[in-house]
C-alpha positions in Angstrom: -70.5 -207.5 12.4 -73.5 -204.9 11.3 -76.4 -205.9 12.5 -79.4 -205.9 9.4 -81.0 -202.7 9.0 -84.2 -202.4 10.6 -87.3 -201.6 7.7 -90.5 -199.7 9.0 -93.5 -201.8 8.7 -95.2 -198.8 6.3 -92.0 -198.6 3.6 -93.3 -201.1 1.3 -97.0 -198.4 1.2 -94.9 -195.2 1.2 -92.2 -196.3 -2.2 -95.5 -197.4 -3.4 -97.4 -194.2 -3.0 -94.2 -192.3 -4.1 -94.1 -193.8 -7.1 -97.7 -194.2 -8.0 -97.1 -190.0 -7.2 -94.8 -190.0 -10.2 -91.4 -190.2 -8.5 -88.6 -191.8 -8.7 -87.7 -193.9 -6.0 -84.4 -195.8 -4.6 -84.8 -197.6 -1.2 -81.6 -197.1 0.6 -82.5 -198.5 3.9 -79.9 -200.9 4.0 -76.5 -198.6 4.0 -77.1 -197.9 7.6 -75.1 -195.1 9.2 -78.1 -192.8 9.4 -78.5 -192.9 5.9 -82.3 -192.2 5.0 -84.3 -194.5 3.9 -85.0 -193.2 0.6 -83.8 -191.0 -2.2 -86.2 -190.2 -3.9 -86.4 -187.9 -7.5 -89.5 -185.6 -8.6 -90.0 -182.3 -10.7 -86.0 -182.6 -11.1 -84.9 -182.3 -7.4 -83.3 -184.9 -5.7 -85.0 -185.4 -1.8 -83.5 -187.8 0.7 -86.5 -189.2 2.7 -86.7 -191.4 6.3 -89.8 -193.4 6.8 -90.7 -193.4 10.1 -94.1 -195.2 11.6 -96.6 -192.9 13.3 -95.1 -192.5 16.9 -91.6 -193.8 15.7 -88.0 -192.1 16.6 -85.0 -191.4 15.5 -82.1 -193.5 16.2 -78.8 -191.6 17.2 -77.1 -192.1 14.1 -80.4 -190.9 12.1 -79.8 -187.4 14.3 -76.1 -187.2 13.9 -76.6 -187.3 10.1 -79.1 -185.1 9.7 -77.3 -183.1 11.6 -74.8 -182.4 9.5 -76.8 -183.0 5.9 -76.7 -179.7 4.1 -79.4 -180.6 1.6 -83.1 -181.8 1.3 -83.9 -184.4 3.6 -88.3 -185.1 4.9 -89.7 -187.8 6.8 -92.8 -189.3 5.8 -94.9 -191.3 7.5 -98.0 -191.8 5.9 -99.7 -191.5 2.5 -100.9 -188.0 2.9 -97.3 -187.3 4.1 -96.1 -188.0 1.0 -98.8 -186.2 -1.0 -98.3 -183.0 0.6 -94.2 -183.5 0.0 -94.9 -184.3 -3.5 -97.6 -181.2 -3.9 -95.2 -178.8 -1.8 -91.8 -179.9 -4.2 -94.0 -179.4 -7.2 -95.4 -175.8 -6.3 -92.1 -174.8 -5.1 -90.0 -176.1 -8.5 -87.9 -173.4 -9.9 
C-alpha cells in the first residue's frame, strides 16, 4: 500500500501566490512517483513545478523523474521564487 504523499508546509502560500500572479494552477502532489507538485499554466506555457521548503531535498524518485523530464519543470520555494518564475516565463513568451 502507498503511503500518503507528503505536502510542504509552504504549498498552500505558493498555489496561492501563483494564482494571485495570474496563473493557472493544478496541485498534483498526490500522484506520487516523483511527479511535481504542481502544473502550473501562465502566458500559454505549461510549467511543471516542485515545492520544496527552504533547506528541503529531493527524494530519489523526485531525481529519477526529473531526470528523465524533457520539458519545463522549476522548484519554488518561496514567494519571490515564484515571482521571478512568473516575470522570467512572461519576458521570455514567444
Amino acid at each position: 500500500m502507498r503511503r500518503a504523499a507528503k505536502i510542504d508546509g509552504n504549498q498552500t502560500e505558493i498555489v496561492n501566490t501563483l494564482r494571485t500572479l495570474g496563473c493557472s494552477v493544478a496541485v498534483t502532489s498526490t500522484i506520487g512517483k516523483g511527479f511535481p507538485d504542481l502544473v502550473v499554466g501562465i502566458a500559454g506555457r505549461t510549467l511543471l513545478v516542485e515545492v520544496k521548503m527552504k533547506k528541503g531535498t529531493y527524494t530519489p524518485d523526485q531525481l529519477a523523474f526529473v531526470s528523465t523530464w524533457k520539458g519545463n519543470y522549476y522548484t519554488v520555494r518561496t514567494r519571490e521564487d515564484c515571482v521571478a518564475l512568473v516575470n522570467t516565463i512572461i519576458q521570455t513568451k514567444g
